[in-house]
matplotlib code that plots the C-alpha trace (Angstrom):
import matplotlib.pyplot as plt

x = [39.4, 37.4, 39.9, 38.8, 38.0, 40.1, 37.6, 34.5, 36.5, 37.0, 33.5, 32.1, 34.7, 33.8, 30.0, 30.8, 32.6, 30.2, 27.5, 30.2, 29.8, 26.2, 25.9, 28.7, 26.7, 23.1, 24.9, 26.2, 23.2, 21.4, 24.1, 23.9, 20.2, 20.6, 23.2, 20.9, 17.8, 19.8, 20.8, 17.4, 16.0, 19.6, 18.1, 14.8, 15.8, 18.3, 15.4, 12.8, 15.0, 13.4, 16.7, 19.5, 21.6, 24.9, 27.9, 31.7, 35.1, 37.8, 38.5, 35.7, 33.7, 30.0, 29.4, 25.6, 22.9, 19.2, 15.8, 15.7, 18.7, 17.6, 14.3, 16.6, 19.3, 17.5, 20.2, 19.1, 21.4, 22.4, 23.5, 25.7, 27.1, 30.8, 30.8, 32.4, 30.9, 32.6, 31.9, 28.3, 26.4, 28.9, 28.5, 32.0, 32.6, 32.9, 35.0, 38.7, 37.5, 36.6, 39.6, 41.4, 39.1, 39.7, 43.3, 43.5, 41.3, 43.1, 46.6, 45.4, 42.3, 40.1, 37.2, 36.3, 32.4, 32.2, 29.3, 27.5, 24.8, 25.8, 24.3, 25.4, 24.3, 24.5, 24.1, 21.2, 21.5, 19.9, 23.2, 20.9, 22.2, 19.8, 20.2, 21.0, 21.6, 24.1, 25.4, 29.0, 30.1, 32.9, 33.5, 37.3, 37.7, 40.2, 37.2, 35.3, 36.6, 33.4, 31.9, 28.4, 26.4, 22.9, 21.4, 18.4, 16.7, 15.5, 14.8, 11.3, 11.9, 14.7, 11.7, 9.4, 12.4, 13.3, 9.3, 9.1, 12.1, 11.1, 7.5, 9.6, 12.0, 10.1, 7.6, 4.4, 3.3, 6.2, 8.8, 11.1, 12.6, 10.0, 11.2, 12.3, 14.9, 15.7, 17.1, 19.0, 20.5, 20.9, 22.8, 25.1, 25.5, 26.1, 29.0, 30.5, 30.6, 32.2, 34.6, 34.8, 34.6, 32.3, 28.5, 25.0, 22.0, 18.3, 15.1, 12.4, 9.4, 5.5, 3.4, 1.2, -2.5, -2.0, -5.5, -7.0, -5.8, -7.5, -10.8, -11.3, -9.9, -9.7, -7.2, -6.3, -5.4, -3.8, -1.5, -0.3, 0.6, 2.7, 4.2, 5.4, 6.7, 9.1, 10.0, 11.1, 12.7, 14.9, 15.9, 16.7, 19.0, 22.4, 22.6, 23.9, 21.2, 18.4, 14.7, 12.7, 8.3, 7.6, 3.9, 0.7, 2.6, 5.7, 8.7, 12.5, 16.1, 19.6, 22.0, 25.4, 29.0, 28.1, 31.7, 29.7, 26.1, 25.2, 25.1, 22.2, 20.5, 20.7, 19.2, 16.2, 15.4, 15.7, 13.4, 10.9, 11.5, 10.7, 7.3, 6.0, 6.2, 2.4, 1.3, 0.1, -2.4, -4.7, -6.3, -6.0, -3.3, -2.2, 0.1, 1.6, 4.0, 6.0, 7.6, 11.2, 12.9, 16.7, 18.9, 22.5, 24.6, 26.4, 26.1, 22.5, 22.8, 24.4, 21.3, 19.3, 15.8, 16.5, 17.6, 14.2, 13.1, 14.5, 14.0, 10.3, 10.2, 11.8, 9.5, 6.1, 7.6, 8.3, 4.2, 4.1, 5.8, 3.5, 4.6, 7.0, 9.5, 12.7, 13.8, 16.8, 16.1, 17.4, 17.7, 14.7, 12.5, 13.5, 12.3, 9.4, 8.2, 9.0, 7.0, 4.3, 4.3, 4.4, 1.4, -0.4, 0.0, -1.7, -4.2, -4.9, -4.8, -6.9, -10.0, -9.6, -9.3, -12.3, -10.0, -11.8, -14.4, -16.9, -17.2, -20.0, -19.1, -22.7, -23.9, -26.2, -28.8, -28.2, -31.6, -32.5, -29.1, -30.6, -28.4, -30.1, -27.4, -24.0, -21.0, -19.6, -16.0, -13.8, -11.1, -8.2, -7.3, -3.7, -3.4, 0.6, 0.2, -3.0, -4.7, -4.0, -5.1, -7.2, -5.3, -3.1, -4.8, -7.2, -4.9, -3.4, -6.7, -7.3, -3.9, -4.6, -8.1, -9.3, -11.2, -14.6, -14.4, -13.7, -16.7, -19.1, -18.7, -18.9, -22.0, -24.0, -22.9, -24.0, -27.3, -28.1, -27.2, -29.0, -32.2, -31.7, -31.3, -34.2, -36.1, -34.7, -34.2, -35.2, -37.3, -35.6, -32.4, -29.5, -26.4, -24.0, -20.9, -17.7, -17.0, -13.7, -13.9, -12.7, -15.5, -18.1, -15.8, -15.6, -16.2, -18.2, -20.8, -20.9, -23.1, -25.9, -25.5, -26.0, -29.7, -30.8, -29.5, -31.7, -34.4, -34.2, -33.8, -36.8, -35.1, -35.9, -33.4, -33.7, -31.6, -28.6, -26.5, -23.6, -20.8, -18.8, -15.7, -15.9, -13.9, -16.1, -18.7, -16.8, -15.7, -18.8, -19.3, -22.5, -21.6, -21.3, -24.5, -26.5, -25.1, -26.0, -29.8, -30.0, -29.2, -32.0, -34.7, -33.8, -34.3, -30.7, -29.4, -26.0, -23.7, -20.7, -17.5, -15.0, -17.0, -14.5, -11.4, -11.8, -13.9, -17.4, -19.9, -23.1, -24.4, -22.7, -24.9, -28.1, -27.7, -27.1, -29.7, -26.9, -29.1, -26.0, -22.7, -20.0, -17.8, -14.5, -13.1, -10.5, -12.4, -14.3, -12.0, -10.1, -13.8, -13.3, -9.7, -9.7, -11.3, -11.8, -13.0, -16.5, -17.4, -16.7, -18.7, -21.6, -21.7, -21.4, -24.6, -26.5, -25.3, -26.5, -30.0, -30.6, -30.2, -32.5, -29.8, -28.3, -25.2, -23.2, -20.1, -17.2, -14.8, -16.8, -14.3, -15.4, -18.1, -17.6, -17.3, -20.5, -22.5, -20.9, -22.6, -25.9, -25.9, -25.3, -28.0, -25.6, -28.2, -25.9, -22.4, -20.2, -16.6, -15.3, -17.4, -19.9, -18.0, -15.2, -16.3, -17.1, -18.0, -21.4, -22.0, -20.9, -23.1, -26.6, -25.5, -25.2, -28.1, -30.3, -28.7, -30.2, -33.1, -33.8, -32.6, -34.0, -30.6, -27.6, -24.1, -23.1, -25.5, -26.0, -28.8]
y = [45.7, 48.0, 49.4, 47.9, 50.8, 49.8, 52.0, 50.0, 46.7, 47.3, 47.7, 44.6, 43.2, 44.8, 43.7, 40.5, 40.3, 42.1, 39.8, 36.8, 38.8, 39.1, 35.2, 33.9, 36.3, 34.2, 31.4, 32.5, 33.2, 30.7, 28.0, 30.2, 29.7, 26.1, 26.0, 27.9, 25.7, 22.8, 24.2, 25.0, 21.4, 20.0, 21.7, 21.5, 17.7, 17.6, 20.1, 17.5, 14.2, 11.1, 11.2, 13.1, 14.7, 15.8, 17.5, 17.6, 18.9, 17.1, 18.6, 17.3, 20.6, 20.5, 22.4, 20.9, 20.6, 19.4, 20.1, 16.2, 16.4, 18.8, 16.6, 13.8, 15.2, 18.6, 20.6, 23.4, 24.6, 27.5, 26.0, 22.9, 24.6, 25.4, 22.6, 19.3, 16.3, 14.7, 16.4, 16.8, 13.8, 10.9, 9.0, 9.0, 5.1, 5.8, 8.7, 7.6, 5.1, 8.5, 10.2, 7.2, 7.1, 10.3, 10.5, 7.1, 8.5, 11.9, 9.5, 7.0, 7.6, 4.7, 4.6, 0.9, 1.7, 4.1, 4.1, 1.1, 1.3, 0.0, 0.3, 2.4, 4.2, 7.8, 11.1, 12.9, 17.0, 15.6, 12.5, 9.8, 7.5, 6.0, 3.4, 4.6, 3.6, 5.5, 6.0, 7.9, 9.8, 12.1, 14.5, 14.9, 17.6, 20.7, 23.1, 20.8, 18.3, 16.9, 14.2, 14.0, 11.5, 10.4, 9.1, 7.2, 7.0, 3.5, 3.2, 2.7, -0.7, -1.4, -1.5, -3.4, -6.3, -6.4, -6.8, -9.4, -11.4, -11.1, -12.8, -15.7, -15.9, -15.7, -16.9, -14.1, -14.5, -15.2, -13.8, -16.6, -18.4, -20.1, -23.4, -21.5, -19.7, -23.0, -25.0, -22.5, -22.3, -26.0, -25.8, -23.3, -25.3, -28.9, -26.9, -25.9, -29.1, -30.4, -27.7, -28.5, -32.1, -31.4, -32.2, -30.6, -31.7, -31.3, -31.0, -31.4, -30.3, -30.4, -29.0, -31.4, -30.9, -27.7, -27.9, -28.1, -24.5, -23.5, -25.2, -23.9, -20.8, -19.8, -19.0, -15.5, -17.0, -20.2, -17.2, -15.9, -18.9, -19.8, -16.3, -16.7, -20.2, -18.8, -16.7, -19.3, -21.8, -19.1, -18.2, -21.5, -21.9, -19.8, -16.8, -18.8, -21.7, -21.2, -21.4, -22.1, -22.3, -24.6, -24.1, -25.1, -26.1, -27.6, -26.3, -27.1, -26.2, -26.6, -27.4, -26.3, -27.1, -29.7, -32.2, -33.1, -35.5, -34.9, -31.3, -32.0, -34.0, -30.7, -28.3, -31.2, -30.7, -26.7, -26.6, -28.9, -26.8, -23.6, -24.2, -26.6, -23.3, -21.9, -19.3, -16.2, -13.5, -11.8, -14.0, -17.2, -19.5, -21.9, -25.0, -26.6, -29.5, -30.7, -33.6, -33.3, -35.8, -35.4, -36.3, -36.0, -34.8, -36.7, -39.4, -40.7, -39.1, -36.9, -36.1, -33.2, -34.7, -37.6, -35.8, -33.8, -37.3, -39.2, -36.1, -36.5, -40.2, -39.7, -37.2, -40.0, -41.8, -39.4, -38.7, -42.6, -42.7, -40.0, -36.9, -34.2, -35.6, -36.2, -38.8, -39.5, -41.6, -44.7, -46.8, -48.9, -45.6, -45.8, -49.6, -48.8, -46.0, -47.8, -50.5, -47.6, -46.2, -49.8, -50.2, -47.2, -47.8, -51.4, -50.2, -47.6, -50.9, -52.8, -50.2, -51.0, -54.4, -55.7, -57.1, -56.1, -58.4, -57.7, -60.5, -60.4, -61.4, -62.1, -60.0, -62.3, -61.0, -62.2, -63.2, -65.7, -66.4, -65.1, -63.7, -60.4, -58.3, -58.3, -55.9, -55.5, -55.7, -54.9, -57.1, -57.1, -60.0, -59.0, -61.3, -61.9, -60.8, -63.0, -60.8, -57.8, -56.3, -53.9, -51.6, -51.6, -50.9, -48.4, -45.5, -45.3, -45.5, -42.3, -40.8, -40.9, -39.7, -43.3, -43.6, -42.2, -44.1, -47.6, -46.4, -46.0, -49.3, -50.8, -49.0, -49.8, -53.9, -53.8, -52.3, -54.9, -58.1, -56.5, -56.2, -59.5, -60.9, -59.5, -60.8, -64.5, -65.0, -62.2, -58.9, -57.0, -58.0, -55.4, -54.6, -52.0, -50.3, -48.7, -45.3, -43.5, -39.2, -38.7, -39.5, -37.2, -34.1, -34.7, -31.0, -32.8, -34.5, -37.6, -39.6, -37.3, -40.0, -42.9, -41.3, -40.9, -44.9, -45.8, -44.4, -45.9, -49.2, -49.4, -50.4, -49.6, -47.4, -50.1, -52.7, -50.1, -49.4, -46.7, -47.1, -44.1, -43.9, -41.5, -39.5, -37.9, -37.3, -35.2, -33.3, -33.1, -29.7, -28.6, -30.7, -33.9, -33.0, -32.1, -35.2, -37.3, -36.0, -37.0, -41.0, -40.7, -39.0, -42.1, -44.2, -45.5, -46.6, -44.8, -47.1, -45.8, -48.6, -49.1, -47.2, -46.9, -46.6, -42.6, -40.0, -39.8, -38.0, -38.7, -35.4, -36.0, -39.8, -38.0, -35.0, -37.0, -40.1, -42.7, -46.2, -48.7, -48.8, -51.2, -51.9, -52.7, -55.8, -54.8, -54.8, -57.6, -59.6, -59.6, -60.0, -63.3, -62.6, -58.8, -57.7, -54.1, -55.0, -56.7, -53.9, -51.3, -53.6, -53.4, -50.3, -49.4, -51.3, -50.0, -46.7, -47.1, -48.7, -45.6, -43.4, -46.1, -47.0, -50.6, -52.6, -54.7, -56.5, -57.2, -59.8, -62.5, -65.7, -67.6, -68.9, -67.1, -64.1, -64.5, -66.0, -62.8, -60.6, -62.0, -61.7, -58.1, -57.8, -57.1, -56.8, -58.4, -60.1, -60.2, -62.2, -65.6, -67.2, -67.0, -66.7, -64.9, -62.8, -64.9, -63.8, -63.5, -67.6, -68.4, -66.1, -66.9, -70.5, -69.7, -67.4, -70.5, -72.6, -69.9, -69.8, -73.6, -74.1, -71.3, -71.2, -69.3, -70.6, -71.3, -73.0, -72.0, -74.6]
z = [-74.8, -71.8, -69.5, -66.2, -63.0, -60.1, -57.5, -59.5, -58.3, -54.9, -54.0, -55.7, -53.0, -50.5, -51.0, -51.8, -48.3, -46.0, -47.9, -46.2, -43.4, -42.9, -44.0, -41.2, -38.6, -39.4, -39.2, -36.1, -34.9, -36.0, -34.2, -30.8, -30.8, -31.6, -28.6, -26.4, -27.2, -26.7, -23.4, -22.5, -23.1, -21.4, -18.4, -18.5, -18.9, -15.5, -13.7, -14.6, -14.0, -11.6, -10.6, -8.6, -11.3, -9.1, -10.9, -10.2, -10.8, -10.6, -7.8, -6.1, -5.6, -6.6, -10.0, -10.8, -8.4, -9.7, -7.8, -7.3, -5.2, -3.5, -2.9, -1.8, -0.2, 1.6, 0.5, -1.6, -4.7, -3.3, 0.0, -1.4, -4.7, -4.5, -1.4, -1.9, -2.4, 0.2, 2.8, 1.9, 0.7, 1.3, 4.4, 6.6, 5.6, 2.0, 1.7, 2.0, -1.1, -2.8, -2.5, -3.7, -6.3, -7.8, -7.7, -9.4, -11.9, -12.2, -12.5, -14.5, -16.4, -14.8, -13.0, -12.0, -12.0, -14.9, -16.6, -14.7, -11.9, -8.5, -5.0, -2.5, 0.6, 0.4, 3.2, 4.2, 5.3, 8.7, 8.7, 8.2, 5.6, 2.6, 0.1, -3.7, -7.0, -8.6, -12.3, -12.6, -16.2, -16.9, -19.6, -20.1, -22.6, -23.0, -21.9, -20.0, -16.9, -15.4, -13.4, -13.2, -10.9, -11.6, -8.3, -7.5, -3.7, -3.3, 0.2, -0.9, -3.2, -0.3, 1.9, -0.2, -1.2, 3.0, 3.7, 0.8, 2.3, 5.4, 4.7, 2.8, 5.4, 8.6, 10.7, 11.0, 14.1, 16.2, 14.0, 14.1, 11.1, 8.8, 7.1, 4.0, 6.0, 8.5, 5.3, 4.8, 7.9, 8.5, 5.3, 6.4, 10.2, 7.9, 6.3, 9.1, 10.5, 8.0, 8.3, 12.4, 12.5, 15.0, 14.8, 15.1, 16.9, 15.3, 17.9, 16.4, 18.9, 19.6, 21.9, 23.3, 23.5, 22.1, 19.9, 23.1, 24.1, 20.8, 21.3, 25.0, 25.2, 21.5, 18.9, 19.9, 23.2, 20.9, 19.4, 22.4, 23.9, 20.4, 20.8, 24.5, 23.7, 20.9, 23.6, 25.7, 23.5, 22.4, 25.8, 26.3, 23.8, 22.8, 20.5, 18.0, 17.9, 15.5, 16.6, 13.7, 13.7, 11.0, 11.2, 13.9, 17.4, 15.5, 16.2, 15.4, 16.7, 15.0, 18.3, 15.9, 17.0, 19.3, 20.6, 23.4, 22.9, 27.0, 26.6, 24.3, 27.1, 29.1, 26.5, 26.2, 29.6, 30.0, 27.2, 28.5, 32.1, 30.6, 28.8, 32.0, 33.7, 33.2, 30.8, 32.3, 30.4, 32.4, 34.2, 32.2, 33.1, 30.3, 31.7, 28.9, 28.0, 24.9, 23.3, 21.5, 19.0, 18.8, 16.2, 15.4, 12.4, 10.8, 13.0, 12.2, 9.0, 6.5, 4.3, 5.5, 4.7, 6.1, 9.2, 9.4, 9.2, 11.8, 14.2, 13.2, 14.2, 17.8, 18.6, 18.1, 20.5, 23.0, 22.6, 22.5, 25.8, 27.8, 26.5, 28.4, 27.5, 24.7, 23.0, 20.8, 17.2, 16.7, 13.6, 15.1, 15.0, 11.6, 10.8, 12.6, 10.2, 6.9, 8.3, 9.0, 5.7, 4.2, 6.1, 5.2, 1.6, 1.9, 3.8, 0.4, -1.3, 0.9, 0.3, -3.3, -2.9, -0.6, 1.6, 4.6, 6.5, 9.0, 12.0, 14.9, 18.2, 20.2, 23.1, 25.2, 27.7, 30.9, 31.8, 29.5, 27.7, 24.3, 21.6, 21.1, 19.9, 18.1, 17.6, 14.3, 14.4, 11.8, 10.5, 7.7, 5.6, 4.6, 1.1, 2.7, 6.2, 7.2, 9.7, 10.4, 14.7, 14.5, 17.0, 14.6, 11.7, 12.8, 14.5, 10.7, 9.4, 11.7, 11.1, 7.3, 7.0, 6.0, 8.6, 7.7, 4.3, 6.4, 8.7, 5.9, 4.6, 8.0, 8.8, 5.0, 5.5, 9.4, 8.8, 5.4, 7.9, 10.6, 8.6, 7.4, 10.9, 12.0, 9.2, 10.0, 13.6, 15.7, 14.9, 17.5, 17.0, 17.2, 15.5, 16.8, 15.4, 16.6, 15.7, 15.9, 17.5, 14.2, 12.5, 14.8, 14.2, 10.1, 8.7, 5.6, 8.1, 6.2, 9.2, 7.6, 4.8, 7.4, 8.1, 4.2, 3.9, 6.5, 5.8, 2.4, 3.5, 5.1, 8.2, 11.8, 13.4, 16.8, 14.1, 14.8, 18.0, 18.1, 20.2, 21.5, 23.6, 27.1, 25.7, 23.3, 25.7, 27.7, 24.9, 23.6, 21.8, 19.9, 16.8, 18.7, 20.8, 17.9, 16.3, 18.9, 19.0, 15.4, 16.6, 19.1, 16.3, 14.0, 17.3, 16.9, 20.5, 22.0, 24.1, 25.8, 25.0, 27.6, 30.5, 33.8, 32.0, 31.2, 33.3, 32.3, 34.4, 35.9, 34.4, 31.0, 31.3, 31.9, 29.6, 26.5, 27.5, 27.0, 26.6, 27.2, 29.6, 28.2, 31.6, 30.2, 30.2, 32.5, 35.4, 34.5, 33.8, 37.3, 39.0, 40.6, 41.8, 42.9, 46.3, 44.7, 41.1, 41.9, 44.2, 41.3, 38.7, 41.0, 41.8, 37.7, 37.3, 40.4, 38.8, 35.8, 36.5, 38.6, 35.7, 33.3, 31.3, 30.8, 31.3, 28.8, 30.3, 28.3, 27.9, 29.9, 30.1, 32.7, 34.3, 37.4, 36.2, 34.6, 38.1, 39.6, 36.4, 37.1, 41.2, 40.4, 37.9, 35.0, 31.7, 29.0, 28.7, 25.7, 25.9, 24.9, 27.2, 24.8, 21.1, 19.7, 17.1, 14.0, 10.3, 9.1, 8.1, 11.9, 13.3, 11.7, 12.9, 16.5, 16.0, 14.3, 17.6, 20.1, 17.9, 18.2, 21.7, 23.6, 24.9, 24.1, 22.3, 26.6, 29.0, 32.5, 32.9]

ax = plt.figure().add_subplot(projection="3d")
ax.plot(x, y, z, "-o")
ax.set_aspect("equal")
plt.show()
């Protein structure tokens, strides 16, 4: 067996353990690098972070410091490192909460937030405060006790979710509460009622005339006016009443905490005091007035639609009583709009149904008792109400946009019977219809239809007669003018209905080259027991044949009042004296009568 060299051992040792040597020094090496890359990329990542990245001891001195918190905060690194946190970046409101923080951490271990993102308000270098969202770790560790804070500025999305909030929430133009916001609220008043026993009032309130500020002085001056009544009915009311704009001129007030209804009487009336006082801007003055519908929590009811109802109701009829004024609901209010929207819906029904009729009541010419004209009058056959008055039936029919529709069928029938009229009993017999305002401002200008059907019938444009109210004359803007040039091209005569009860012009007569006055029946029908009414009926007529244009009396009842007609030269009665209005089958037998006879349905001889 070799003999084994001791000195030969020893250095295969000793290289074997410098090669252990040189291996654990690589590895080293290689680890440090690792570490060192690691730590390059750790930073590069905290540099480069959207976000604040603040680190702390647990003594609550700053340890980490990123560019972004520099950005945010305007403290550099080199100016806040060493600092602590508390006396730097949190606002004086929060830091008693930190302290207690930390040493319930440092006693206990627990952080309530840890590791979950809350918002926060944190402090600017400058002391203004900013809105945050914030993320807290810690690293707990033998070599390593740490907190570190990732912190994101959102004033910006604060911004955008207060401006979001505030367009859902509030009224544009005059920055009060929109109806969104107003539910709300009433809510929040209903529950504390409840909580008070107490009630709350709702006013629910309309400027009236208001379009009329639009249409003469425009809608920048419309806005204004809106903007300064705000104004006002806030003023009016306490701090802790709500104003509310629901939209156009409507407005509506939540009266909370009431134990006393009078004191809502007294509001009423400040409010309508404060927007009768005139509008000033520049040199416009705007004088204004308002109607208000009150109702009462819980008293009239506990359901807050219902409540935005019933307010709602009582308003109509202060406008139904003259306007400036308030007026409380009642459970009649209540009857009377079921009955309303009872109504409506059969009068949906009613266009479906043919349940309208068209009757004539004769106009007869006062100098040889011929029938030469008739008004079309509309009438409703209710299958269970019977017959249904026309002033009742055609506000609604205005109200709900029907009327055009029920206009167009009245004008199609009256110009088919007056052609056939014509044809039987009198070539230059005439046939005039009613027409609403409505129907002369409609946007879709369907009278332009009424010209093609005439023109298609082959009938004269003399078989038709127009009647408008005095109203529209003097509000006569370029649409109705133009409108009422296109009658006379088609040689369709214009009379004015009701003349002496509104405030027609002579110059408003000549400019539009009216061809009939219709003096109401109210004057006429006082004409043989009123010192004041024959004078005015003969001067209308004297009037009027001054300026060529001619002169149909209504409501003629007796024979006096007709004698008195004639002796002032009156051109054509209409009344009971003569006929109600009839249907169609009626008519052609009074007209066959007058057609026979000579004579009209009375006789004077």
């Amino acid at each position: 067996m070799p003999e084994i060299d001791p000195l030969q051992d020893k250095t295969e040792k000793t290289i074997l353990l410098e090669e252990k040597l040189k291996a654990l020094e690589v590895d080293l090496r290689q680890k440090k690098e690792i570490i060192l890359a690691q730590h390059i990329k750790l930073e590069a990542f905290f540099e480069s972070s959207i976000d604040a990245v603040v680190q702390m001891d647990f003594d609550g001195y700053i340890t980490g410091w990123n560019h972004q918190a520099e950005k945010i905060f305007g403290w550099s690194a080199d100016e806040i490192l060493d600092q602590t946190i508390e006396n730097t970046i949190i606002p004086q409101r929060y830091r008693e909460a930190h302290r207690s923080g930390l040493q319930r951490y440092l006693k206990t271990g627990e952080v309530s937030f840890m590791n979950s993102l809350i918002e926060i308000h944190a402090l600017h270098r400058d002391g203004h405060e900013f809105p945050v969202e914030l993320s807290i770790s810690v690293i707990d560790t033998p070599d390593l006790q740490e907190f570190s804070a990732y912190i994101r500025d959102i004033s910006k999305r604060k911004h955008a979710e207060s401006l979001i909030w505030n367009q859902a929430n509030f009224d544009v133009l005059t920055n009060l509460p929109n109806r969104n916001l107003f539910l709300q609220k009433l809510d929040h008043e209903i529950r504390s009622c409840d909580r008070s026993n107490l009630s709350l009032a709702l006013l629910y309130l309309d400027l009236d005339r208001f379009k009329d500020v639009n249409d003469t002085l425009g809608h920048d001056m419309g806005d204004l006016v809106l903007t300064e009544t705000s104004a006002r009915l806030k003023n009016s009311v306490r701090e802790v009443d709500t104003v509310s704009r629901l939209g156009g001129d409507e407005f509506i007030i939540i009266l909370g905490q009431i134990d006393d209804p009078l004191s809502v009487q007294r509001v009423c009336q400040q409010l309508l005091e404060a927007l009768a006082c005139p509008f000033q801007f520049g040199d416009e003055k705007v004088y204004l007035t308002a109607s208000i519908g009150v109702t009462f929590y819980p008293g009239d009811s506990r359901d807050t639609e219902t409540l935005q109802r019933n307010a709602d109701q009582a308003m109509y009829a202060a406008k139904s009583l003259g306007r400036n004024r308030y007026h409380f609901f009642t459970p009649e209010l209540s009857e009377r709009a079921r009955r309303k929207r009872e109504l409506i819906d059969d009068l949906r029904a009613a266009m479906q149904q043919s349940q309208f009729e068209i009757y004539y009541q004769p106009v007869v010419s006062m100098r040889d008792d011929s029938i030469c004209k008739a008004e079309a009058l509309l009438r409703w056959r209710h299958p269970q109400s019977g017959m249904i008055s026309p002033s009742i039936f055609i506000p609604i029919a205005e109200e709900t946009g029907l009327i055009s529709e029920l206009g167009n069928w009245v004008f199609y029938n009256a110009v088919e019977q007056a052609g056939r009229w014509r044809d039987q009993f009198n070539p230059d017999f005439q046939v005039s219809i009613n027409t609403s305002p409505l129907q002369w401002s409609d946007v879709h200008d369907e009278m332009n239809e009424w010209f093609i059907y005439l023109r298609e019938s082959g009938i004269e444009g003399q078989a038709l007669g127009v009647e408008i109210t005095e109203g529209l004359l003097m509000d006569a803007n370029d649409r109705v003018g133009n409108r009422l040039l296109d009658f006379h091209d088609a040689k369709i005569q214009i009379s004015i209905d009701d003349f002496g009860i509104g405030y027609s012009s002579l110059a408003c007569l000549k400019q539009f080259d009216i061809d009939y006055l219709k003096i109401d029946q109210s004057f006429v029908r006082n004409l043989d027991h009123d010192q004041n009414d024959p004078a005015l009926c003969e001067a209308t007529i004297a009037m009027a044949h001054k300026l060529d244009i001619e002169v149909i009396a209504e409501g003629v009842e007796t024979e006096a009042q007709d004698q008195l007609l004639r002796e002032f030269g009156c051109d054509f009665g209409q009344g009971y004296l003569y006929s109600k209005a009839v249907p169609a089958a009626e008519f052609e037998s009074l007209l066959a009568t007058t057609s026979l006879t000579g004579k009209s349905c009375i006789d004077h001889s």
